[in-house]
BAVO-71718 format. One record per atom (N, C-alpha, C): residue in one letter; x, y, z. Coordinates in steps of 0.1 Angstrom, whole numbers, plus 5000, padded with zeros to 4 digits. Example, Ala and Ser with C-alpha at 12.3 -4.5 7.8 and 13.67 -1.06 7.14 Angstrom:
A513249435078/A512349555078/A513249675078/S512849785071/S513749895071/S512950005079/
END
This chain:
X709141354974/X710041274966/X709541264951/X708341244950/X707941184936/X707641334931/X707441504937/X707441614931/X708841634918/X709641604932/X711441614931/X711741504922/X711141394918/X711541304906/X711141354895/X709641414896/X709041464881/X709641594878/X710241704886/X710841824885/X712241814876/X712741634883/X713941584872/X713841544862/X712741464862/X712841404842/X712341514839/X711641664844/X711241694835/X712541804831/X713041834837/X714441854833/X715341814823/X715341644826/X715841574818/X715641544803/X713941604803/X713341614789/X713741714781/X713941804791/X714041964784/X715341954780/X716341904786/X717941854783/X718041814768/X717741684770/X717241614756/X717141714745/X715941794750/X715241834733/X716241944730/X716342004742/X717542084740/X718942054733/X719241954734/X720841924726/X720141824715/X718741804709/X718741744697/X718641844689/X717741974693/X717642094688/X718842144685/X719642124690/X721242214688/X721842114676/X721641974680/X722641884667/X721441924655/X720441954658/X719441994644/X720042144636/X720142214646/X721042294639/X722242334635/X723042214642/X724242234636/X724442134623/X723742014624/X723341934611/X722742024598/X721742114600/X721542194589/X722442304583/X723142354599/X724142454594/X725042354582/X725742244583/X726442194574/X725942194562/X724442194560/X723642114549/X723742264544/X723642324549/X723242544541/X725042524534/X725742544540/X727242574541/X727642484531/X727442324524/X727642264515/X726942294505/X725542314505/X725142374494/X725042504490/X725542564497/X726342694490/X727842664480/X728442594487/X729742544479/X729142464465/X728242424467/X727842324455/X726942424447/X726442504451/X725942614440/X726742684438/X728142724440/X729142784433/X729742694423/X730242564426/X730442474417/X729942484405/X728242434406/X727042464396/X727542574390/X727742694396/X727642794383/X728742824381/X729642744382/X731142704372/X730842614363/X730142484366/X729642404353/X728542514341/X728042584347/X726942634337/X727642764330/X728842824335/X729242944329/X730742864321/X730942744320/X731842674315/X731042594301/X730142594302/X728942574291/X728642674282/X728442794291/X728042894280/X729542964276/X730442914280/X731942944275/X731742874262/X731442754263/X732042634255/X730742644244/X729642684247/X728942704234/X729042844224/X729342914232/X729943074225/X731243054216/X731742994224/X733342964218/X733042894202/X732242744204/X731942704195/X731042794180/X730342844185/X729242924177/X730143034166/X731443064174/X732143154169/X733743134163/X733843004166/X735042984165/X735442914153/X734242904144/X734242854133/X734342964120/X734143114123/X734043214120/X735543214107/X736643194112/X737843194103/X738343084096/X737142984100/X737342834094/X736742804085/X735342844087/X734542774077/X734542854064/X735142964057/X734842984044/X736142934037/X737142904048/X738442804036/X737942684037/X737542604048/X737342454049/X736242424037/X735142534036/X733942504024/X734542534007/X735342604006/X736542653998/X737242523994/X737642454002/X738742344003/X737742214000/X736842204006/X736142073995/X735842083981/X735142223979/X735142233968/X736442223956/X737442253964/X738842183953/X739342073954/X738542003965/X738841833964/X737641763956/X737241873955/X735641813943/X735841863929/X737341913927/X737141963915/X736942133910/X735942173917/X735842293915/X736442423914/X737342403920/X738742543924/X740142413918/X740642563918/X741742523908/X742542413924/X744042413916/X745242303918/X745742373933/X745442523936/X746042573948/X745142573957/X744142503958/X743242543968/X743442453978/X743542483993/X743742404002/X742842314001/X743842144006/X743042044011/X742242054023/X741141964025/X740042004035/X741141874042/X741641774040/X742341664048/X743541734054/X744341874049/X745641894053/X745441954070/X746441894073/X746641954088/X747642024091/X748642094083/X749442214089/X748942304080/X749442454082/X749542584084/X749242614064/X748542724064/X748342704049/X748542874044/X749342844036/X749842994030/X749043154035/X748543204027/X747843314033/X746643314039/X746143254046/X744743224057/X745243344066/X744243374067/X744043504076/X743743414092/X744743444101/X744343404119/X743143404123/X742743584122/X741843584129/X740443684121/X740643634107/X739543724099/X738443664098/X737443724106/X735443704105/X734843724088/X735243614082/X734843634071/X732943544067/X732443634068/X730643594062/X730443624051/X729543564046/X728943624033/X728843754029/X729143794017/X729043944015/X727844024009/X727744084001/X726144134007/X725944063993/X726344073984/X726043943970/X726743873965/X726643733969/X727643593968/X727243553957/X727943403958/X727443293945/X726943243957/X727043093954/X726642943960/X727142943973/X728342953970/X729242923985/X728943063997/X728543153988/X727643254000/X726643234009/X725943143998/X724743114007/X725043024014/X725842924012/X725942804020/X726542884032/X727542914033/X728142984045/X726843054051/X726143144046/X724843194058/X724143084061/X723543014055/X722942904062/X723242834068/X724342784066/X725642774081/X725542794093/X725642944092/X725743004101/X724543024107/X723243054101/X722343044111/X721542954113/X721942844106/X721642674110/X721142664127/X722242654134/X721942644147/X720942794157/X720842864154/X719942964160/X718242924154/X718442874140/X716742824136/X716242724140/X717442664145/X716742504155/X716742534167/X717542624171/X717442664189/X716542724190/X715742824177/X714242884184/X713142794176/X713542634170/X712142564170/X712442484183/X713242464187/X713142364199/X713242424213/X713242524215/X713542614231/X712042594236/X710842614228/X709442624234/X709042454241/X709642354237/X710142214238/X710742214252/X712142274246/X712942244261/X712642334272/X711942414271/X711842484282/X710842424293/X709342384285/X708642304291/X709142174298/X710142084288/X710542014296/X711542004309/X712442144309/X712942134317/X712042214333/X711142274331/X709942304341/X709342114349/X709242074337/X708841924340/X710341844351/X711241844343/X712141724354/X713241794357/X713441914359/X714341994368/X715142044356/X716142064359/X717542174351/X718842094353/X719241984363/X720341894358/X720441834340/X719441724345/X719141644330/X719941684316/X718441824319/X718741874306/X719841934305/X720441974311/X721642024312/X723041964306/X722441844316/X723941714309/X723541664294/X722241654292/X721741624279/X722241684267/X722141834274/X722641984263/X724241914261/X724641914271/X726241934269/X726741764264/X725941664264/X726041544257/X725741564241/X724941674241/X724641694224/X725941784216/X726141894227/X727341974223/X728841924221/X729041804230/X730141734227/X730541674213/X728241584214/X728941504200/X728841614186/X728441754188/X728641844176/X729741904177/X730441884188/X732041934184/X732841874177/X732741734182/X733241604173/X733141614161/X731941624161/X731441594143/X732341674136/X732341834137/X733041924135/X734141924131/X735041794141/X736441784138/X736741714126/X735441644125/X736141504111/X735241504101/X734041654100/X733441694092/X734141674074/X733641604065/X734241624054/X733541664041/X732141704047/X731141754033/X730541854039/X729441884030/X728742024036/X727741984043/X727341864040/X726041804044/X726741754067/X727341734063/X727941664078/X727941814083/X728541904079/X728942054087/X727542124090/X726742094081/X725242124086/X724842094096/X724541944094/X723941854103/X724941864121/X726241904120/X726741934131/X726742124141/X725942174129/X725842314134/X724742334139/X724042254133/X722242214139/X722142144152/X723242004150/X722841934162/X723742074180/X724542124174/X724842234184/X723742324189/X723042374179/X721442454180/X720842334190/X720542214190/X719642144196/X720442164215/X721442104213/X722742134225/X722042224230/X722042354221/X722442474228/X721042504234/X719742494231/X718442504238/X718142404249/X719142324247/X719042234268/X720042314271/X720542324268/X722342344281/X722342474283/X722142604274/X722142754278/X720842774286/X719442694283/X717942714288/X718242674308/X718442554308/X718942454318/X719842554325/X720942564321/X722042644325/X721942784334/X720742864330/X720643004333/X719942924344/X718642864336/X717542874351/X718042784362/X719142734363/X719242674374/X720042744382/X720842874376/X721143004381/X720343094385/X719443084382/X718043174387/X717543104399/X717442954401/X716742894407/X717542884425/X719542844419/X720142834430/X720042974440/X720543044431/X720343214436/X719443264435/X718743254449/X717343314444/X717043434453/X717343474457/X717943604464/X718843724456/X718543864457/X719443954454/X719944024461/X721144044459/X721744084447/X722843934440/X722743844449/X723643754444/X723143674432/X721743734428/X720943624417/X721543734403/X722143844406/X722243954396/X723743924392/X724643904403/X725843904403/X726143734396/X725443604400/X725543514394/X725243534378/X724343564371/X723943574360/X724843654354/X725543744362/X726443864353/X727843804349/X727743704356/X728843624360/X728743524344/X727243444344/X727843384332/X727543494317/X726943584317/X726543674308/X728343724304/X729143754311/X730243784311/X731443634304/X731143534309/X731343394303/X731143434291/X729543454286/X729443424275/X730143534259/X730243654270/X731043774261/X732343694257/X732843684266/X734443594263/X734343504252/X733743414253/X733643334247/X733343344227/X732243444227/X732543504217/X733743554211/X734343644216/X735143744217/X736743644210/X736643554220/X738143494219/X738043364213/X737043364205/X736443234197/X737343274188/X736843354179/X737243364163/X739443374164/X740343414174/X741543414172/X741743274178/X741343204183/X741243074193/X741243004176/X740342994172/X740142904162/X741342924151/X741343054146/X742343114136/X743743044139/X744143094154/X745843034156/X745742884158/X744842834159/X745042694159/X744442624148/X743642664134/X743642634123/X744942664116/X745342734127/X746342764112/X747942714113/X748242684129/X749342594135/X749342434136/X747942414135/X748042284141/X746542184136/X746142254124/X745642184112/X744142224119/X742342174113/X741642204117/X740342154125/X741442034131/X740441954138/X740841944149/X741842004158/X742542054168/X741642194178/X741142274169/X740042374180/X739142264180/X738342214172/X737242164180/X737142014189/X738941944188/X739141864197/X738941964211/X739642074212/X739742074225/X738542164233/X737842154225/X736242234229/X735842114232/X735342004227/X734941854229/X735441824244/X736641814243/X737541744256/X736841874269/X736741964266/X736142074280/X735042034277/X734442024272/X732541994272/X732941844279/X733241754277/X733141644279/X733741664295/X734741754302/X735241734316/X734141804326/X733441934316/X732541964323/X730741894326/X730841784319/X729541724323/X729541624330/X731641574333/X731841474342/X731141554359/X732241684353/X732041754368/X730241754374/X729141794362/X728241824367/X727241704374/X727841554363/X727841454370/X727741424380/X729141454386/X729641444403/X728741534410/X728341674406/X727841754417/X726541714419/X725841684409/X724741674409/X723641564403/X723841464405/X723341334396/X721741374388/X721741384381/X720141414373/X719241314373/X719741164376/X718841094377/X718741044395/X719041124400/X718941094420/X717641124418/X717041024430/X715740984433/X715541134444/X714341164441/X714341304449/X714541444444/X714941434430/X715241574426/X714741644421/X713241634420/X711741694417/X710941684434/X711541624443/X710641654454/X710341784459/X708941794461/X708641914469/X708542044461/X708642044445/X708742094436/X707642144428/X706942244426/X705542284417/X705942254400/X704742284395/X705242214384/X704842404377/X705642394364/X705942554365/X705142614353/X704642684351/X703442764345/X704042744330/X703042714319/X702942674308/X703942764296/X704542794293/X705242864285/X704042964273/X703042904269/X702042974260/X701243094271/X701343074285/X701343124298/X701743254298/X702943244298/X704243304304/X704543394289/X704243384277/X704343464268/X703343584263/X702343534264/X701543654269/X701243744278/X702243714291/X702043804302/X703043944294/X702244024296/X703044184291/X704344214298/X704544174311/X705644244315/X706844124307/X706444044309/X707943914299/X707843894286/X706543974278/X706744024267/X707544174263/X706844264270/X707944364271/X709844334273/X709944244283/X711344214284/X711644124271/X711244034263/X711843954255/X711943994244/X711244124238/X711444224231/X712344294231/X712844364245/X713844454240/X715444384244/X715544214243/X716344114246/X716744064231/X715444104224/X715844064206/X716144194204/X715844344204/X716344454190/X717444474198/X717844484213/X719044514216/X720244444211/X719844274207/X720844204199/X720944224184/X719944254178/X720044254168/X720944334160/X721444484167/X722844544158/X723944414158/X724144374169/X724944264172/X725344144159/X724244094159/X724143994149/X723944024134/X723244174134/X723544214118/X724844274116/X725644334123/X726944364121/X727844274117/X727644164122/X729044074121/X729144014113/X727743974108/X728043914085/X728044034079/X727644134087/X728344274072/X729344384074/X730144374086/X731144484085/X732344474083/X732744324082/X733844304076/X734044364061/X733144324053/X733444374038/X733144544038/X731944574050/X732144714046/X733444784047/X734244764061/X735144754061/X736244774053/X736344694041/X737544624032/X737044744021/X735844774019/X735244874009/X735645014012/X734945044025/X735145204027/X736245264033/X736945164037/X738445204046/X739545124043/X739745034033/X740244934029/X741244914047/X740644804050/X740744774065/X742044644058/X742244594068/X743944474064/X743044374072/X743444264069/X743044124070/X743044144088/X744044214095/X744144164110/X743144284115/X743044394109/X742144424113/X740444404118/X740344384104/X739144294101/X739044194113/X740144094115/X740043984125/X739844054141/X740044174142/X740244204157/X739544324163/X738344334151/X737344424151/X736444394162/X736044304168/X734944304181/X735944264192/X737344234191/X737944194203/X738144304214/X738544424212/X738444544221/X736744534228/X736144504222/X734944514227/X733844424239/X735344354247/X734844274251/X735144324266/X736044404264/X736344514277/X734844574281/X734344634274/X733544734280/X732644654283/X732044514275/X730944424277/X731344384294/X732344314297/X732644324312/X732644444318/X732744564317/X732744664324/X731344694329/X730144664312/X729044704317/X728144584325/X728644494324/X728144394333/X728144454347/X729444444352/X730144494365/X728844584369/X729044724361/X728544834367/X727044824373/X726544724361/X724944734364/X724744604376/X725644534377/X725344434392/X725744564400/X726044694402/X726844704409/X725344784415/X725144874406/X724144944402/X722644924412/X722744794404/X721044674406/X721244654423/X722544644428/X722744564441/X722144734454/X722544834449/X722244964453/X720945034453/X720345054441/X719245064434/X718344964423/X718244884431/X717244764426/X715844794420/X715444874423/X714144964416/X713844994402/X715345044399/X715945094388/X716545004375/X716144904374/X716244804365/X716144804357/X714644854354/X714244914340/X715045004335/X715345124340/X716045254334/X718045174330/X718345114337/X719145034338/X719444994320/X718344924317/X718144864306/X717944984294/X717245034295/X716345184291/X717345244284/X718545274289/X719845364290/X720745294280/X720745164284/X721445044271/X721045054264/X719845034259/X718945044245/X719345194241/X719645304245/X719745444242/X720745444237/X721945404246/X723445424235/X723445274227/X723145204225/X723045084218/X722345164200/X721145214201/X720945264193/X722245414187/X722345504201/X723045604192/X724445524185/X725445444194/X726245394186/X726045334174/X724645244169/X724745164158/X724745314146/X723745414152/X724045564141/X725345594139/X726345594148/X727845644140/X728345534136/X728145454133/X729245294128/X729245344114/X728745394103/X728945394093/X729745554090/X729745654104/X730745764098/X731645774101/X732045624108/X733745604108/X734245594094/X735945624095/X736345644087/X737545544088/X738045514096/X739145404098/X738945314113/X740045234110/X739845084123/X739845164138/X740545244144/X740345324154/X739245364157/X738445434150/X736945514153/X736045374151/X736045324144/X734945204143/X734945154157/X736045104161/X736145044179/X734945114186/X735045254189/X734245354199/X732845274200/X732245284184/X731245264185/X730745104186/X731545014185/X731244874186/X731344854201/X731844904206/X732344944221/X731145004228/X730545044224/X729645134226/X728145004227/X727944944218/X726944804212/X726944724224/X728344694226/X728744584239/X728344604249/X728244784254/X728844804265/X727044864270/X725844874263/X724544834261/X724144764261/X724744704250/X724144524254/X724244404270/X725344484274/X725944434289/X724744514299/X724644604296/X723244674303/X722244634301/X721544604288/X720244554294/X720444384295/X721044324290/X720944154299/X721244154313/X722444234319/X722144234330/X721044284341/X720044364332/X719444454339/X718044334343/X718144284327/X716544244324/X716344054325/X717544044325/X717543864326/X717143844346/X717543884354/X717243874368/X715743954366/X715744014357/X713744064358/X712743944353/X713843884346/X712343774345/X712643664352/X713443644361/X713143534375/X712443604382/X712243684387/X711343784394/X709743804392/X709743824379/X708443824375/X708043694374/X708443614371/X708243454373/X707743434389/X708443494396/X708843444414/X707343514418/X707143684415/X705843704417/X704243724412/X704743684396/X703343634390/X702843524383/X703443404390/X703643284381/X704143184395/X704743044384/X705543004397/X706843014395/X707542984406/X709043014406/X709642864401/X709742884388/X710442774382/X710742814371/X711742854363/X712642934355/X712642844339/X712542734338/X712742644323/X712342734315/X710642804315/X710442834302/X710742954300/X710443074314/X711143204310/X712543234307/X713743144309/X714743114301/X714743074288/X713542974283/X713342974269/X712643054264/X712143124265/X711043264263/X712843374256/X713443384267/X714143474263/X715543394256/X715443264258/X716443234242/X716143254230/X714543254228/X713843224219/X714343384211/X714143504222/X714343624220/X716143644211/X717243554215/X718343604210/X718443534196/X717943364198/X717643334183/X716743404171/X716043444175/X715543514165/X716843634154/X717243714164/X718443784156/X719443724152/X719743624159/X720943524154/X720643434140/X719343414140/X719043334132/X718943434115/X718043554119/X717943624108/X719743734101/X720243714110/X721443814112/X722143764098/X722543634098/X723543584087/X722943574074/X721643564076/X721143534063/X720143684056/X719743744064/X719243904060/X719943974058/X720544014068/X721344164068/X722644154054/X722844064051/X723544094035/X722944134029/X721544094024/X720744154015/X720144284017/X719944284029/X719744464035/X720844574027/X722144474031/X722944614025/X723344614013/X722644484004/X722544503990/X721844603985/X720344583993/X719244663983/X719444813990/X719644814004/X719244984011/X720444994010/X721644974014/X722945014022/X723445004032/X724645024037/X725344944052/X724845074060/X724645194054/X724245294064/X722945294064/X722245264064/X720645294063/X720345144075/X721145034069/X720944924082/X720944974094/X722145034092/X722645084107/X721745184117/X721145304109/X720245344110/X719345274114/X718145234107/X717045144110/X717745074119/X718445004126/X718544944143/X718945034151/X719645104147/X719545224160/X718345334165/X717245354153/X716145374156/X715445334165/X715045154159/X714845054168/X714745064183/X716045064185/X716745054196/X716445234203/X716345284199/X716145444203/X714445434207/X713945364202/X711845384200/X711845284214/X712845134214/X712445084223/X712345114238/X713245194236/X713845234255/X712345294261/X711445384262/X710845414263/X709745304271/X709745204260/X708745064259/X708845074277/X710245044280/X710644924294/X709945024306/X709745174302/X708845254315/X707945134321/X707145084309/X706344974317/X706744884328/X708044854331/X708544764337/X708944834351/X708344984352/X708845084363/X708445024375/X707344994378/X706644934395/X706744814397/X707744744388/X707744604387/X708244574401/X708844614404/X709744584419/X708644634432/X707044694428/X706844674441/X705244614439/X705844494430/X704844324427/X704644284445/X703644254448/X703944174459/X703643964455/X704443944457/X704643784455/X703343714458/X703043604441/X701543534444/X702243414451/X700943394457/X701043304467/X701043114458/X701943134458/X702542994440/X702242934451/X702442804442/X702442604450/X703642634454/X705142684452/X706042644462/X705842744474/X705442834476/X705142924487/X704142824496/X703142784493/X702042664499/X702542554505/X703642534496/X704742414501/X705242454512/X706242554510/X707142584522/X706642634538/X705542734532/X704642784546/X704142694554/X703842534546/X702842424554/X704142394571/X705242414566/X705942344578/X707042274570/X708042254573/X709342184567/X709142054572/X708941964558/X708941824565/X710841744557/X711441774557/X712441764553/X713841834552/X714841784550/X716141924553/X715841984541/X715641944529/X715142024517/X714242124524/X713342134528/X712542264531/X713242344539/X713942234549/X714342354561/X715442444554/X716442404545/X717242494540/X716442604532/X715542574525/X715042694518/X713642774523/X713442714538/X713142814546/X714042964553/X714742884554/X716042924562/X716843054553/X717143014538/X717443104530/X716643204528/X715143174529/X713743274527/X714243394539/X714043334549/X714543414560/X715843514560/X716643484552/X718143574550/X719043464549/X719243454535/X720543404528/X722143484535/X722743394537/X724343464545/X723943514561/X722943464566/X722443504581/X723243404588/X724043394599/X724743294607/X723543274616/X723643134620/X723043054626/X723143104640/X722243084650/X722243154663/X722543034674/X723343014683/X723442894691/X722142824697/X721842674704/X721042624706/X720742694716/X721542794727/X720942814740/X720442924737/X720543024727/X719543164726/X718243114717/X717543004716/X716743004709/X715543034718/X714943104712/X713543164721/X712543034720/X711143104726/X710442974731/X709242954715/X709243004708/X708243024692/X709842944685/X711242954686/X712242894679/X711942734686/X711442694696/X711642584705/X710442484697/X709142544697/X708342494690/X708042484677/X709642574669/X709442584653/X710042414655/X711142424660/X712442324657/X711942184664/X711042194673/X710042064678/X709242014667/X708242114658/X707942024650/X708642004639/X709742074635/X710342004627/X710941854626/X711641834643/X711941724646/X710941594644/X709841644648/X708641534648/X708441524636/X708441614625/X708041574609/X709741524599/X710441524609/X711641414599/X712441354606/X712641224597/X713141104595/X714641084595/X715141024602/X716340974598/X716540964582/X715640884579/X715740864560/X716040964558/X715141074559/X714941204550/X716741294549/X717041254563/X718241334561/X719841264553/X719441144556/X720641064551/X720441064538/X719041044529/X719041054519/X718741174509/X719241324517/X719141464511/X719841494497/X719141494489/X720241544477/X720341684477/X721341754474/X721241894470/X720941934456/X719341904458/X719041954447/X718142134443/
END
C-alpha cells in the first residue's frame, strides 16, 4: 500500500509540473505574440518620425526664400510689392513647388538661406557623438520621445517664426530633435529585429519612410503655403509629431521601472569608430550621399541656365525619383534575404551607378533626360543604406556589444556631414570649377569607393563575441524577459510545441526556469 501511495503522488507530482509547464508555455507564447505586435507598432512610431523629420527638413525648401524675402520688406528693405511675412492667403507668383537654394553667387540673403539650411545637419553632427552614448546608457524609448518632444517644439516655432534669428534658432533646435529621435529610432529597429532577414526588411521599411518624406516635403509645403498661408504646413507636422509620441507613450513608457534590466552597457562610441569594418561602412554612407546633398542647392539654377527649365519643373525635379528609391530598397531586402553574404557587392554596385549617374547629370540637355540620371542617384543610394545600415547592427552584434545607440550615431554622423557641407559648399564649387566638374569629382568619388567595401567581403562569416548580453542570456532565464529572447535566439516565427511533446532536457530547461521566477517578475514584465 505505501509502494502504491508513493507510485501516486509521484504521479501526482509529475501531473503538477506537467500542466505548470504547459501554462509556462502558453503564458510566454502570449508574451512572444504581444511583443511582436508591439514591435510592429514601434516601427510605425519610429518610421512616422523619420517621415515627420524628412518632411520637415525639406518642406521648408519653397518657403523659406519668400518668407526671408518677406521680412526683409517688412523691414524696409524690398520695395511696396513684396509679400508680408504676417499674410496668410495665396500670393501672386510663388512657385508651389520650386526648390529654390542659394545660387552659386548670392548677396546676404544667399548666405542666410545656406546657413539655414545647413543649420540643423551642423548641430546633428556636434551632438550625435552625445546622443548616441547616451542612448547606449538608458535605452532608445527616452530618447526617442525626447527627440520627438524637441521636433514638435521646432515645428511650432517655425509656425510663428518672425525674424531670422527665431528661424535659426528653430532649424537648429530640429538638428538637436533630429540626433535623439532618427539615432533612437533606427537602433531600436535594429535592437527589436534582431534577426534576418526581418532586421533588413524593418530598416528598409523606414529608409523608404524617409525617401517619401523628402520627396513630398517640398510640394506638401508649396500647396499649402500657397492655399492656406504659411503656418499651416508646419501646424500639421507639429500635430503628427505630437500624436506620434502620444502613441509611443502608450506603447512603451520610457520611464517603466525595468527597462534597462538585464541589459550590457554598449561599447564606447570613440570604440566603435576606429573599428575598420564601421569605418569602412560610414564612409561609403557619407560619399554615397554626398551627390545627393550637393545637387539640391545647385541644380535648380543650373537648370534655369543651361535648359531654361520652368518654375514647375524645377519644383518636380527629385519627385520621379522617389520611385526607384523604393524600388531599390525592395530589391536589395529582397536580394539580402536570399544572398546575405552579398551585402557588400550589394552596396559596391550602388556606389558604381551612383557615381556613373552623377557623370551624366551635366550632359543632359532638358527636364526628361535629367530625371534618368537623378533616378539613377536614388536608385544607389537605396542600395547601399539598405545594404550597409543592417551591416552595422551586425558588426556591432559580432564584435562589440549588441546595443545599437552609437553605431546609429556613428552613421548619422556619416549623413550630416554631406548635409551639412552640401548647402553651404557646393555653390561655391560651381562658382570657382563648374556644375560639371562637381559632378564629376563625386562620381569619381563614388566610382574609387566601391572597391573600398571588398573589405567588408567575409564579414558574414564573423563568428559572434561572446558580449555581456550573450553571458547574460546563456546563464539561464531568470525572467520572461530572457525567456523571450532566448526563445527568439532559437528561431524567431518558430511555433511553440505543445506541453505533452516536450522531451526530458525541455523538462529540465522549463523546471529551472520555473524555480528562477517569480510571480513579480511576470506581472511586472515590460516589453522592453
Amino acid at each position: 500500500m505505501s509502494e502504491a501511495g508513493g507510485a501516486g503522488r509521484a504521479r501526482a507530482a509529475v501531473a503538477r509540473l506537467s500542466e505548470a509547464v504547459g501554462e509556462r508555455r502558453r503564458r510566454l507564447g502570449t508574451a512572444m505574440g504581444e511583443a511582436r505586435r508591439q514591435r510592429r507598432l514601434l516601427l510605425v512610431v519610429v518610421c512616422v518620425a523619420l517621415l515627420l523629420d524628412n518632411m520637415l527638413y525639406m518642406v521648408i525648401v519653397p518657403i523659406i526664400p519668400d518668407y526671408i524675402a518677406a521680412m526683409r520688406g517688412r523691414e524696409g528693405a524690398a520695395g511696396p510689392s513684396a509679400p508680408v511675412a504676417g499674410n496668410e492667403s495665396g500670393g501672386g507668383n510663388r512657385s508651389l513647388l520650386q526648390a529654390r537654394y542659394p545660387p552659386a553667387a548670392g548677396g546676404n540673403e544667399d548666405v542666410q538661406i545656406g546657413v539655414l539650411f545647413a543649420s540643423k545637419a551642423m548641430l546633428q553632427l556636434l551632438v550625435n557623438p552625445l546622443s548616441g552614448t547616451l542612448i547606449d546608457r538608458v535605452g532608445y524609448e527616452a530618447p526617442l520621445l525626447a527627440g520627438l518632444a524637441v521636433m514638435f517644439l521646432s515645428t511650432a516655432t517655425f509656425a510663428f517664426a518672425e525674424n531670422y534669428a527665431t528661424l535659426f534658432a528653430a532649424r537648429s533646435l530640429q538638428g538637436l530633435g533630429s540626433a535623439f529621435a532618427d539615432t533612437a529610432g533606427i537602433a531600436l529597429i535594429a535592437d527589436r529585429y534582431a534577426e534576418e532577414p526581418a532586421r533588413s526588411r524593418a530598416l528598409g521599411t523606414a529608409l523608404a519612410c524617409i525617401s517619401f518624406g523628402s520627396l513630398a516635403a517640398p510640394p506638401f509645403g508649396g500647396v499649402l503655403y500657397e492655399f492656406a498661408g504659411k503656418r499651416v504646413p508646419f501646424l500639421v507636422l507639429a500635430c503628427v509629431c505630437l500624436l506620434d509620441g502620444l502613441l509611443l507613450l502608450a506603447l512603451a513608457p520610457p520611464c517603466a521601472a525595468g527597462a534597462r534590466a538585464n541589459m550590457p552597457v554598449g561599447t564606447p562610441i570613440h570604440r566603435l569608430m576606429v573599428d575598420p569594418y564601421i569605418a569602412v561602412v560610414a564612409g561609403a554612407l557619407a560619399t554615397c550621399n554626398i551627390p545627393l546633398a550637393f545637387l539640391e542647392p545647385t541644380i535648380a539654377n543650373w537648370m534655369k541656365e543651361s535648359m531654361g527649365a520652368s518654375e514647375w519643373e524645377v519644383g518636380l525635379t527629385w519627385l520621379p525619383a522617389f520611385f526607384p528609391h523604393v524600388l531599390g530598397v525592395y530589391v536589395t531586402v529582397r536580394l539580402a534575404a536570399a544572398y546575405p553574404h552579398l551585402q557588400w557587392f550589394y552596396g559596391a554596385l550602388g556606389m558604381a551607378i551612383i557615381g556613373a549617374s552623377s557623370c551624366l547629370v551635366p550632359a543632359c540637355r532638358n527636364f526628361g533626360q535629367v530625371i534618368i540620371p537623378l533616378c539613377g542617384i536614388c536608385f544607389g543610394i537605396a542600395l547601399v543604406d539598405t545594404a550597409l545600415l543592417p551591416t552595422l547592427a551586425f558588426l556591432v552584434d559580432v564584435r562589440h556589444v549588441s546595443v545599437y545607440g552609437s553605431v546609429y550615431a556613428i552613421a548619422d554622423i556619416s549623413y550630416s556631414v554631406a548635409y551639412a557641407l552640401g548647402p553651404i559648399v557646393a555653390g561655391q564649387i560651381v562658382h570657382t570649377m563648374g556644375f560639371a566638374q562637381l559632378n564629376l569629382g563625386m562620381g569619381l568619388a563614388n566610382v574609387l569607393y566601391a572597391p573600398v567595401l571588398l573589405f567588408l567581403k567575409n564579414v558574414c562569416q564573423m563568428k559572434p563575441s561572446h558580449s555581456e548580453r550573450n553571458i547574460l542570456l546563456e546563464e539561464g532565464p531568470k525572467g520572461l524577459y530572457d525567456t523571450i529572447k532566448m526563445e527568439e535566439r532559437k528561431g524567431m516565427g518558430k511555433s511553440l510545441r505543445p506541453a505533452g511533446e516536450m522531451d526530458e532536457n525541455g523538462m529540465d530547461s522549463y523546471r529551472r526556469d520555473l524555480t528562477g521566477v517569480s510571480e513579480e517578475d511576470s506581472s511586472d514584465y515590460e516589453y522592453s
